[in-house]
PDBQT receptor file of N, H, CA, C and O in Angstrom, charges set to zero:
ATOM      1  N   UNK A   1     -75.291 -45.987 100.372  1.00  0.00    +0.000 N 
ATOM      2  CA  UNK A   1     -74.994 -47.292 100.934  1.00  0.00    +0.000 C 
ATOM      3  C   UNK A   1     -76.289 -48.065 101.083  1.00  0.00    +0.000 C 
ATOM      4  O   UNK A   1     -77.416 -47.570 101.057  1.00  0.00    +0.000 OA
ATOM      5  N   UNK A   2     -76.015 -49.206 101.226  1.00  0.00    +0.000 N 
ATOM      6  H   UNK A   2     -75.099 -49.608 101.247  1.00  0.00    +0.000 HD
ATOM      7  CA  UNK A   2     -77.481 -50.387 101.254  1.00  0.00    +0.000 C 
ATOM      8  C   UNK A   2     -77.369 -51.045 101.988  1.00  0.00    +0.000 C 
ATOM      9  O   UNK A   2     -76.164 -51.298 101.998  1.00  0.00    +0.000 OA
ATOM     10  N   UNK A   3     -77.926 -51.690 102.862  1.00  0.00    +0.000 N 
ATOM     11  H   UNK A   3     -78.905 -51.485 102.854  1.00  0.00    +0.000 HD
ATOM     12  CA  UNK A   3     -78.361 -53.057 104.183  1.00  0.00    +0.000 C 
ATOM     13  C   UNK A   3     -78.702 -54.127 102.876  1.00  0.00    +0.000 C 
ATOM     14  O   UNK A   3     -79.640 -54.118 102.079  1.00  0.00    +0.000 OA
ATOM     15  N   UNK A   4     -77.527 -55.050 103.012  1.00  0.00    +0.000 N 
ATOM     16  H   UNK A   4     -76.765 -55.057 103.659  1.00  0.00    +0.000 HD
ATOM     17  CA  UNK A   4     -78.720 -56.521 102.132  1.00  0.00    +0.000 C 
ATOM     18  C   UNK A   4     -78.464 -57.771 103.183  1.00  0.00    +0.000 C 
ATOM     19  O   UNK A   4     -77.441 -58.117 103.772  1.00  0.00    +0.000 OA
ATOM     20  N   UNK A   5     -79.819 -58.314 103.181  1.00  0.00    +0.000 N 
ATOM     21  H   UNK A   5     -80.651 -58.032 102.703  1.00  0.00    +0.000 HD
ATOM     22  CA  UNK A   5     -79.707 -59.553 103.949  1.00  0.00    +0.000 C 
ATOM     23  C   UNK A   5     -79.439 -61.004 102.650  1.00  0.00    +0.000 C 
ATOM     24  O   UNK A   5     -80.179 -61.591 101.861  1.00  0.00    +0.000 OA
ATOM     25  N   UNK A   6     -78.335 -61.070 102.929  1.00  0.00    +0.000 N 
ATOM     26  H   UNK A   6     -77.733 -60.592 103.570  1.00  0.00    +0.000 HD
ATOM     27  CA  UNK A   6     -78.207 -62.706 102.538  1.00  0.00    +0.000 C 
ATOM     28  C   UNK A   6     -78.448 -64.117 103.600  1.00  0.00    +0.000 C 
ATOM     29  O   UNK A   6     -78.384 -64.127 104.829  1.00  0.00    +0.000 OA
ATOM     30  N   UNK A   7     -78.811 -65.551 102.436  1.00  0.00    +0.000 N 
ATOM     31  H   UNK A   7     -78.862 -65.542 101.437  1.00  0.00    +0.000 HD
ATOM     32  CA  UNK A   7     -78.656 -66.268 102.805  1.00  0.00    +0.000 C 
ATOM     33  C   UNK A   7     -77.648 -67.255 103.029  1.00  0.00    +0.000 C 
ATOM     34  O   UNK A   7     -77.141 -67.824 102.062  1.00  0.00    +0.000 OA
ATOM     35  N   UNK A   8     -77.253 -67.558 104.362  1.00  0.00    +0.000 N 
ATOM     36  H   UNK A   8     -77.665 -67.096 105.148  1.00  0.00    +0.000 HD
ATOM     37  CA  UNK A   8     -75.443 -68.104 104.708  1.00  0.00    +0.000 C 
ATOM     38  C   UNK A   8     -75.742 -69.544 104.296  1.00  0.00    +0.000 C 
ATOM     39  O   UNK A   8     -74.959 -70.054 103.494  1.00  0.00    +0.000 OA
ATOM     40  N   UNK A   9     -76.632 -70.166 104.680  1.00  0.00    +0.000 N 
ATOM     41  H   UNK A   9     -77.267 -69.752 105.331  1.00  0.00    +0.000 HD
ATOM     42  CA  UNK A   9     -77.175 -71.520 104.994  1.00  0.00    +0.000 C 
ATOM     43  C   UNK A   9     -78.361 -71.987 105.223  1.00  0.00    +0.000 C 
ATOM     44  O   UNK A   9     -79.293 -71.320 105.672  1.00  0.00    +0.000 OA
ATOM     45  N   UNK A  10     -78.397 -73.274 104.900  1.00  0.00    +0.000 N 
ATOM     46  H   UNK A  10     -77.640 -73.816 104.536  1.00  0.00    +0.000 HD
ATOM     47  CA  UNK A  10     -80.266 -73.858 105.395  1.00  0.00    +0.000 C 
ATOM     48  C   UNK A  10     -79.038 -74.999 106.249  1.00  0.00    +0.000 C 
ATOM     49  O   UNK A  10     -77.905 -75.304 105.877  1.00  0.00    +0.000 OA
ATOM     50  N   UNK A  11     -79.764 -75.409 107.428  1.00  0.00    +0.000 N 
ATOM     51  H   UNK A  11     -80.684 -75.161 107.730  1.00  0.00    +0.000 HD
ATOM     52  CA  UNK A  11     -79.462 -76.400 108.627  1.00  0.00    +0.000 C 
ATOM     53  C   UNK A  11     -80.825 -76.866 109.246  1.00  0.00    +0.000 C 
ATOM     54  O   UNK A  11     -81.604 -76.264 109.985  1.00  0.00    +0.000 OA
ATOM     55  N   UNK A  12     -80.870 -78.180 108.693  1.00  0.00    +0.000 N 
ATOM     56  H   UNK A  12     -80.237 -78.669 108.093  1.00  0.00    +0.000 HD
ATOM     57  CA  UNK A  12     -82.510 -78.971 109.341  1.00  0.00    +0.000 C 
ATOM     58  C   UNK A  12     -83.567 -78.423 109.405  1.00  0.00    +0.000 C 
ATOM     59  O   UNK A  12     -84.198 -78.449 110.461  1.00  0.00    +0.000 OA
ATOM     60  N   UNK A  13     -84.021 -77.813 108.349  1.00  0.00    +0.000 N 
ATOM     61  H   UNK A  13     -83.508 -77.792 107.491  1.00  0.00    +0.000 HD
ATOM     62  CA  UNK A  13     -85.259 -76.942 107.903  1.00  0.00    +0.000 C 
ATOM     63  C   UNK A  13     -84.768 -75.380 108.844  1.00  0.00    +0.000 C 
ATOM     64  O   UNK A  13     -85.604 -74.966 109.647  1.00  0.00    +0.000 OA
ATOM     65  N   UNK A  14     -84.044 -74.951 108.764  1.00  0.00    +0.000 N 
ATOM     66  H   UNK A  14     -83.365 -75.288 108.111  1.00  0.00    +0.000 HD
ATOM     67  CA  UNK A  14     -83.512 -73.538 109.677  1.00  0.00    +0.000 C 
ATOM     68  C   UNK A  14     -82.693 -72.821 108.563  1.00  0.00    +0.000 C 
ATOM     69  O   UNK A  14     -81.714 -73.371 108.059  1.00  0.00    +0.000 OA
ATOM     70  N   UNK A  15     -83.218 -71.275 108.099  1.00  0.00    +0.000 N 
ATOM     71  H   UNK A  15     -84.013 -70.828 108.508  1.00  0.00    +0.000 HD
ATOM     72  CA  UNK A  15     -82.182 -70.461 107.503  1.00  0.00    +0.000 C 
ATOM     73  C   UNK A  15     -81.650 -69.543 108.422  1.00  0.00    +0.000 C 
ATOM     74  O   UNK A  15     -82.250 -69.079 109.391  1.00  0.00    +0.000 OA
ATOM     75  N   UNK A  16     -80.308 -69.261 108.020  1.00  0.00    +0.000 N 
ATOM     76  H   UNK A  16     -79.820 -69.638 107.233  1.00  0.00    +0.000 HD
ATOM     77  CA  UNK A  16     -79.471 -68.544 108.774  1.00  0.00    +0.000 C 
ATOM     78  C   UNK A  16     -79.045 -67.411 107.854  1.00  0.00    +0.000 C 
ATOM     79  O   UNK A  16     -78.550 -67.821 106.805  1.00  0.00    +0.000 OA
ATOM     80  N   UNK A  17     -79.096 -66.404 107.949  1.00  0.00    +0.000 N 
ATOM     81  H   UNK A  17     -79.499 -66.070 108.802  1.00  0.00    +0.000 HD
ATOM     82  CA  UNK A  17     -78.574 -65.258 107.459  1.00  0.00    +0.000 C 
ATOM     83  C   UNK A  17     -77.474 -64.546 107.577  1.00  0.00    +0.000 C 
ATOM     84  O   UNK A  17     -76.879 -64.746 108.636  1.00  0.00    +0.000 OA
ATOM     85  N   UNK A  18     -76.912 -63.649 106.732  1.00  0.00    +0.000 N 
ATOM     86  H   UNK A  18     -77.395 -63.486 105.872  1.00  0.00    +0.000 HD
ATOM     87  CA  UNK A  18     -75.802 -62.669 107.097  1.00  0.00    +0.000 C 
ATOM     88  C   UNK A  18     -75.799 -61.243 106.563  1.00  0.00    +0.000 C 
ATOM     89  O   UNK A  18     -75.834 -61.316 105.334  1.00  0.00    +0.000 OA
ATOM     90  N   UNK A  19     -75.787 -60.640 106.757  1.00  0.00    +0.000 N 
ATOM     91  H   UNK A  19     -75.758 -60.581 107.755  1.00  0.00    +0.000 HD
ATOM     92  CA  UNK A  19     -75.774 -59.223 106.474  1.00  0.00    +0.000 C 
ATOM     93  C   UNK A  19     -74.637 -58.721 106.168  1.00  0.00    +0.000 C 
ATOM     94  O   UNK A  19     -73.588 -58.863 106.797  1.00  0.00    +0.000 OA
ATOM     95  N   UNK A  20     -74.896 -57.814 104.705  1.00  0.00    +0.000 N 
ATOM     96  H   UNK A  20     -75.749 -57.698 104.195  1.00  0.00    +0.000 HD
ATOM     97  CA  UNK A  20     -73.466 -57.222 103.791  1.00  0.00    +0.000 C 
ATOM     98  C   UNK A  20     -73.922 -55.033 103.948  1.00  0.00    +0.000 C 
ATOM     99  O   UNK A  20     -74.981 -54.454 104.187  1.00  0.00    +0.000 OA
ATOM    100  N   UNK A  21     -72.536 -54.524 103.669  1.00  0.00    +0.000 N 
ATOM    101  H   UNK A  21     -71.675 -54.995 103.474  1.00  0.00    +0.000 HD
ATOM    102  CA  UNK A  21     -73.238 -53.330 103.422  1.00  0.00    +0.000 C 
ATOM    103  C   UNK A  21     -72.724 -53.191 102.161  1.00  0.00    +0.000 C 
ATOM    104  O   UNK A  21     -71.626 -53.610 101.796  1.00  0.00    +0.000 OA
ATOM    105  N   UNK A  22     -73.555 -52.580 101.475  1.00  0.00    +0.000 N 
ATOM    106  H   UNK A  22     -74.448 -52.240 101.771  1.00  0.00    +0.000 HD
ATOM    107  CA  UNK A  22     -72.733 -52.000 100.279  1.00  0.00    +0.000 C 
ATOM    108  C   UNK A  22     -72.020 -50.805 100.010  1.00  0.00    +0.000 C 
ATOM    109  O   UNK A  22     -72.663 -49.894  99.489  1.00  0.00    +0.000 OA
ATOM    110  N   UNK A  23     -71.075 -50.662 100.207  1.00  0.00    +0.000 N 
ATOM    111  H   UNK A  23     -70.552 -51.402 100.630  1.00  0.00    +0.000 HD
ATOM    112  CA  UNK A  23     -70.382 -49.220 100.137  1.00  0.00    +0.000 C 
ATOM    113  C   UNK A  23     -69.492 -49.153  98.371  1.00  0.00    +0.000 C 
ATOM    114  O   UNK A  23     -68.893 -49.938  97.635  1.00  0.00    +0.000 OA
ATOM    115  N   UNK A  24     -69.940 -47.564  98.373  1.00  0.00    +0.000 N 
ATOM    116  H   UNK A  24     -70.427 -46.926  98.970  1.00  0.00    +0.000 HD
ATOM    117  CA  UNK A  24     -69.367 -47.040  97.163  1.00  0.00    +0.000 C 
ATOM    118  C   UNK A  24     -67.894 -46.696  96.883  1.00  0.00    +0.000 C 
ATOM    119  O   UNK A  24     -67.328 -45.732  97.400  1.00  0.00    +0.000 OA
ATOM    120  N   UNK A  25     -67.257 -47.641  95.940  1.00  0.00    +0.000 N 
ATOM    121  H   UNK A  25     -67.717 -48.424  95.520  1.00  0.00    +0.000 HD
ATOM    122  CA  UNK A  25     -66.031 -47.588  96.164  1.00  0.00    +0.000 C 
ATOM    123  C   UNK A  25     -65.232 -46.081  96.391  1.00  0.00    +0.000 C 
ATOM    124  O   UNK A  25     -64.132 -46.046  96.943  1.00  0.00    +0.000 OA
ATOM    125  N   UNK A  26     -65.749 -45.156  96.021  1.00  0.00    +0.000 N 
ATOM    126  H   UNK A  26     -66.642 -45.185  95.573  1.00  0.00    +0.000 HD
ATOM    127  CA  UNK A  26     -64.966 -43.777  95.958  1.00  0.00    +0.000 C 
ATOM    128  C   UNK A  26     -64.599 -44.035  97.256  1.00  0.00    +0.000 C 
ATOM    129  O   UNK A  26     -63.437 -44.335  97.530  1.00  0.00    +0.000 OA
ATOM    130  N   UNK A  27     -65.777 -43.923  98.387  1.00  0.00    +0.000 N 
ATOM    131  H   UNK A  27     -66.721 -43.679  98.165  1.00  0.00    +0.000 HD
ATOM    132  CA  UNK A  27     -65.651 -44.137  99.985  1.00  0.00    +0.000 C 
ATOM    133  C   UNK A  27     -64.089 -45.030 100.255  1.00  0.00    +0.000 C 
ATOM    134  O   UNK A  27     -63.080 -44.693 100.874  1.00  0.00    +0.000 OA
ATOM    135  N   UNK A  28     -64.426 -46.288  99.491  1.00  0.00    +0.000 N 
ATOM    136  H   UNK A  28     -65.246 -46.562  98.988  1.00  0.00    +0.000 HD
ATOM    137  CA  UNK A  28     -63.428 -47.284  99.508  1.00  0.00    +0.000 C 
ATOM    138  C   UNK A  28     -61.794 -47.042  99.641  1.00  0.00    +0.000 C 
ATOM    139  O   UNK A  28     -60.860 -47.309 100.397  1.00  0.00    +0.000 OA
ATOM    140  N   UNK A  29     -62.163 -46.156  98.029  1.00  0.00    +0.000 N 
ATOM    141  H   UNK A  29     -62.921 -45.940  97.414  1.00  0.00    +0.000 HD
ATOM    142  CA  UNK A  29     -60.493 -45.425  97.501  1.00  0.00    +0.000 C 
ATOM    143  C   UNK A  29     -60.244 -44.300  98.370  1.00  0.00    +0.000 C 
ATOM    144  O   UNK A  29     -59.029 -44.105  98.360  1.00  0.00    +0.000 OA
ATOM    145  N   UNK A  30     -60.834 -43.462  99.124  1.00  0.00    +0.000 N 
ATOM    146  H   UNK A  30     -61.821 -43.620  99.132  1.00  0.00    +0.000 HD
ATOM    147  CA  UNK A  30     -61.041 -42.588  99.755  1.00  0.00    +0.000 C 
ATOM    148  C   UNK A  30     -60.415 -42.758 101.021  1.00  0.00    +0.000 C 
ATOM    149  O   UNK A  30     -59.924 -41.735 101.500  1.00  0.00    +0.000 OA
ATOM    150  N   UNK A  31     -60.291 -44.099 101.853  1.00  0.00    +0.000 N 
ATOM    151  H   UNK A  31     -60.690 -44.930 101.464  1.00  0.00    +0.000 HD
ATOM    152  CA  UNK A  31     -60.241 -44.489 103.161  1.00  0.00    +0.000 C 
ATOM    153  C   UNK A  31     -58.744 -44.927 102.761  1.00  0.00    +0.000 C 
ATOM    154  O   UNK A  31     -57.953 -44.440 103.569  1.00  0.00    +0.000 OA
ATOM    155  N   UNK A  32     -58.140 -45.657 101.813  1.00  0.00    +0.000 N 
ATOM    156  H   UNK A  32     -58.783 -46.052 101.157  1.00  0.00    +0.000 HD
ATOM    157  CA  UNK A  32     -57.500 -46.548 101.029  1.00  0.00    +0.000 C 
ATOM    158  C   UNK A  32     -57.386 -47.617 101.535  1.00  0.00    +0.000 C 
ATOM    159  O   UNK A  32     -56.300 -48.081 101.883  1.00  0.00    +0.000 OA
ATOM    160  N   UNK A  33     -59.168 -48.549 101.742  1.00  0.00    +0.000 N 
ATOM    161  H   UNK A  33     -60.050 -48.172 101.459  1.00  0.00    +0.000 HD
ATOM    162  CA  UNK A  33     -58.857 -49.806 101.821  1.00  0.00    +0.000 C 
ATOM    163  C   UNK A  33     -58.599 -50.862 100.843  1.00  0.00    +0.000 C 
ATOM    164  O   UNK A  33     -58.334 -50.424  99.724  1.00  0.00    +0.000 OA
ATOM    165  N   UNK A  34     -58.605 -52.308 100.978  1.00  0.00    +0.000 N 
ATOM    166  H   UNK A  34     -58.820 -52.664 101.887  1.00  0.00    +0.000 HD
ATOM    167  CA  UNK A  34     -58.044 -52.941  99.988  1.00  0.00    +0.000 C 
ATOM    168  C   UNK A  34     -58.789 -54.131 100.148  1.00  0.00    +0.000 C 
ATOM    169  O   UNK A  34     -59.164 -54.460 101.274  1.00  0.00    +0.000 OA
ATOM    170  N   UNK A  35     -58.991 -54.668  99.364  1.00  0.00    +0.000 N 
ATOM    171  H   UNK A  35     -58.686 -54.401  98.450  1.00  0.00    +0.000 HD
ATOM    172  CA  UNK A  35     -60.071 -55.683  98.973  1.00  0.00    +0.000 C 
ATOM    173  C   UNK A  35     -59.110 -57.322  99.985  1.00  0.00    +0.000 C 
ATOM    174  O   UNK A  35     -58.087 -57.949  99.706  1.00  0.00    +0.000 OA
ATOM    175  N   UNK A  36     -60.133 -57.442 101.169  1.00  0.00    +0.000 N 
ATOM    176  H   UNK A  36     -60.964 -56.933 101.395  1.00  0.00    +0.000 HD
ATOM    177  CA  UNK A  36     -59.689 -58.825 102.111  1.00  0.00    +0.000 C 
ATOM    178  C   UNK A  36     -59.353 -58.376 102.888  1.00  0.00    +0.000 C 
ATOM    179  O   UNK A  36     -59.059 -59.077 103.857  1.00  0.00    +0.000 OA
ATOM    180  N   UNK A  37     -59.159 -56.744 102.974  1.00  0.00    +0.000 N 
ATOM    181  H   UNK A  37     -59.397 -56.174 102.187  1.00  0.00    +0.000 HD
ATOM    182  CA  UNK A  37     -58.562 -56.363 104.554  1.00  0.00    +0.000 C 
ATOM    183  C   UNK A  37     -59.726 -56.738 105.733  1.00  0.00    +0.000 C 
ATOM    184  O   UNK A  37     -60.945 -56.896 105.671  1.00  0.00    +0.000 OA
ATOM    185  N   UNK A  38     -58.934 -56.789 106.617  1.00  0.00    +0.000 N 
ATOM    186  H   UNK A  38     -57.943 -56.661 106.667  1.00  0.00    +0.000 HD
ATOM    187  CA  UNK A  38     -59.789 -57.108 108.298  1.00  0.00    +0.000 C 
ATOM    188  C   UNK A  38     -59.999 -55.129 108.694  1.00  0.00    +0.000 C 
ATOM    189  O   UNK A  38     -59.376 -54.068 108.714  1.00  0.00    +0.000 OA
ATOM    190  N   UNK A  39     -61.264 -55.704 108.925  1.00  0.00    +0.000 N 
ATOM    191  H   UNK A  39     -61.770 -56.567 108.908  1.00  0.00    +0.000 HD
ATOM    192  CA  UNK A  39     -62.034 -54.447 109.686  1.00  0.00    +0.000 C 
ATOM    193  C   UNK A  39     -62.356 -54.683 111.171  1.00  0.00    +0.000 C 
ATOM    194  O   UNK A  39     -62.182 -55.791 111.679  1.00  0.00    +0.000 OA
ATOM    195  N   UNK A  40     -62.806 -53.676 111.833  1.00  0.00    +0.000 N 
ATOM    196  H   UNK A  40     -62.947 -52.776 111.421  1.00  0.00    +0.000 HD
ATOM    197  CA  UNK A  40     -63.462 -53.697 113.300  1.00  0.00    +0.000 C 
ATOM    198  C   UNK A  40     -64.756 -53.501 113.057  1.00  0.00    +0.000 C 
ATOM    199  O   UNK A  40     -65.254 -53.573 111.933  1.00  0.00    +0.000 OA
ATOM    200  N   UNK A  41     -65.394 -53.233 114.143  1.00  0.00    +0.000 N 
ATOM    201  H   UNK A  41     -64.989 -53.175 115.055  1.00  0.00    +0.000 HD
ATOM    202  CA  UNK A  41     -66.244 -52.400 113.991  1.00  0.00    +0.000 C 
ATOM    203  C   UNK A  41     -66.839 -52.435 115.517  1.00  0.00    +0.000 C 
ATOM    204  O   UNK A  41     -66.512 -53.312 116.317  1.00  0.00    +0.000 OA
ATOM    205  N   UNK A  42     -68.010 -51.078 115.910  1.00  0.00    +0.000 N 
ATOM    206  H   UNK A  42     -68.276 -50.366 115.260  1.00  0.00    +0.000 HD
ATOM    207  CA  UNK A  42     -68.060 -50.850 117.319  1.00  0.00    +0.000 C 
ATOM    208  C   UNK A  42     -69.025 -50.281 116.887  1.00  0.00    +0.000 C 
ATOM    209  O   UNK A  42     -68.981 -49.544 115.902  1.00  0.00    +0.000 OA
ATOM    210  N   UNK A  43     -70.307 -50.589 117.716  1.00  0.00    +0.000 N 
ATOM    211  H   UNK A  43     -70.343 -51.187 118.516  1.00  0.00    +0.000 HD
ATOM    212  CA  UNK A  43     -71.236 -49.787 118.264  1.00  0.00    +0.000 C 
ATOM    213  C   UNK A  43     -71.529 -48.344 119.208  1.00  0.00    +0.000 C 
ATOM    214  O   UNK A  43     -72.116 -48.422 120.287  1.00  0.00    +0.000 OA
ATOM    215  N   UNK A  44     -71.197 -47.460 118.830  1.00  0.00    +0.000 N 
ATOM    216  H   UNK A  44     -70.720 -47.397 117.953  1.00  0.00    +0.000 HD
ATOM    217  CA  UNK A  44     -71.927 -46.033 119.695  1.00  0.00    +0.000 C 
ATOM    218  C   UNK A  44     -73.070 -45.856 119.778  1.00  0.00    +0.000 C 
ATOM    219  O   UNK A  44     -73.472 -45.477 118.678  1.00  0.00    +0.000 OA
ATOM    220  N   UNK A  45     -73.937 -45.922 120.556  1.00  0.00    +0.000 N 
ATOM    221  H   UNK A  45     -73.611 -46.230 121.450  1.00  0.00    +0.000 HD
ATOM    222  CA  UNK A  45     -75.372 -45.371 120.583  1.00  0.00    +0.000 C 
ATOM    223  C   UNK A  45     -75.666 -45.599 119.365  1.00  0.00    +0.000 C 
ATOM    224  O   UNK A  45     -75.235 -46.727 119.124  1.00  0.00    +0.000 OA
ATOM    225  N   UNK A  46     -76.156 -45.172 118.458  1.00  0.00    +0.000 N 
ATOM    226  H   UNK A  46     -76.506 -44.256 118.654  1.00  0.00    +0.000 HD
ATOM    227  CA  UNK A  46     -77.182 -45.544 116.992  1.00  0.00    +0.000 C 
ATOM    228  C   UNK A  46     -75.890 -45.462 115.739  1.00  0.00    +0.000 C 
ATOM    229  O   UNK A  46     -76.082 -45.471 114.523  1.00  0.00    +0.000 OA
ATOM    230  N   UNK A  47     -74.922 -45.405 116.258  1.00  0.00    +0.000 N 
ATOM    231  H   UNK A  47     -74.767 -45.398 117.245  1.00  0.00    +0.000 HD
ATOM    232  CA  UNK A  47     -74.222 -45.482 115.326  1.00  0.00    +0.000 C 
ATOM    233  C   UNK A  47     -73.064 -46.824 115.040  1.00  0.00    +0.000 C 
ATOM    234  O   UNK A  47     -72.514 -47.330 116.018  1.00  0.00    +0.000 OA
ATOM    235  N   UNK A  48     -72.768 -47.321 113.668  1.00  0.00    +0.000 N 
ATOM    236  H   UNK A  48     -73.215 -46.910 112.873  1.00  0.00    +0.000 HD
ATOM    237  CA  UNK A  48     -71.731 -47.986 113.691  1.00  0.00    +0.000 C 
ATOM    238  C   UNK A  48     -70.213 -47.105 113.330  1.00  0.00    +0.000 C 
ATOM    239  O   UNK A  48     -70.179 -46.293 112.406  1.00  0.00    +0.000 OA
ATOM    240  N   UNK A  49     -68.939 -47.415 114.241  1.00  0.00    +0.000 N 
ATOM    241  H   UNK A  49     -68.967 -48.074 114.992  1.00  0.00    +0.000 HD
ATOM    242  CA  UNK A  49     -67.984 -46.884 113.691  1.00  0.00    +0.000 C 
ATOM    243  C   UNK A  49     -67.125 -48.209 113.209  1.00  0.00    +0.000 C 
ATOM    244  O   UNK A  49     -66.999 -49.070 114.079  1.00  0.00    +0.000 OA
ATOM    245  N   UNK A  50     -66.483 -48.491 111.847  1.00  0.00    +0.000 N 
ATOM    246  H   UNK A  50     -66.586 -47.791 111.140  1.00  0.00    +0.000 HD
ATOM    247  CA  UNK A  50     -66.246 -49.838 110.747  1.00  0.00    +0.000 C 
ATOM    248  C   UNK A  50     -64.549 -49.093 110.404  1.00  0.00    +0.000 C 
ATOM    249  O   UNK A  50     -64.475 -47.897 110.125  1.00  0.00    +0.000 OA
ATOM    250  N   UNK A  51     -63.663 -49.712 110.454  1.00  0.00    +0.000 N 
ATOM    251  H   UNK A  51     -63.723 -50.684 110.681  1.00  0.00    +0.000 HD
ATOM    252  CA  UNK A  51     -62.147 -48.800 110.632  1.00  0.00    +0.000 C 
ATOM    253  C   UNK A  51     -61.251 -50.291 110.557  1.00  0.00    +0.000 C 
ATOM    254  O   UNK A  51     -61.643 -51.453 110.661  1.00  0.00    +0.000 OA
ATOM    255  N   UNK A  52     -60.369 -49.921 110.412  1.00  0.00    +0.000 N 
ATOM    256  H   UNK A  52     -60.051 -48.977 110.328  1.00  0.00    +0.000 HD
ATOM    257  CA  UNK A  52     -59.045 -50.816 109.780  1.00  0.00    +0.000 C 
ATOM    258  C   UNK A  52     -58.579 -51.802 111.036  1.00  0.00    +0.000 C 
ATOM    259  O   UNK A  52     -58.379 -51.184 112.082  1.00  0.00    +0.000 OA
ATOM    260  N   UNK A  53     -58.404 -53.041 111.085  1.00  0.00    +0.000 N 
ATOM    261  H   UNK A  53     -58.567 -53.543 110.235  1.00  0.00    +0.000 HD
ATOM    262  CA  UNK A  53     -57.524 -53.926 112.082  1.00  0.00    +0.000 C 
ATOM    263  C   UNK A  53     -56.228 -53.227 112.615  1.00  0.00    +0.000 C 
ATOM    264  O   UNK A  53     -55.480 -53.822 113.390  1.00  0.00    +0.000 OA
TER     265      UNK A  53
């Protein structure tokens, strides 16, 4: 998996960013999510847990 920072926008000399992860679809087919589904996601101590609406 990968951290990429994108750019969302420029606003009055100001960039704003957003952050993607990249996950490997096996993971994907594996979970059986589907491309536009709504996710959660929650912080534990150093971890993220990312799971189905």
């Amino acid at each position: 998996m990968k951290l990429q920072k994108q750019l969302s926008r420029k606003y009055e000399g100001k960039e704003y960013a957003k952050y993607v992860i990249v996950i490997k679809p096996k993971y994907i087919e594996k979970l059986g999510w589907k491309d536009g589904e709504e996710l959660e996601a929650e912080v534990k101590g150093d971890k993220l847990i990312i799971e189905k609406d």
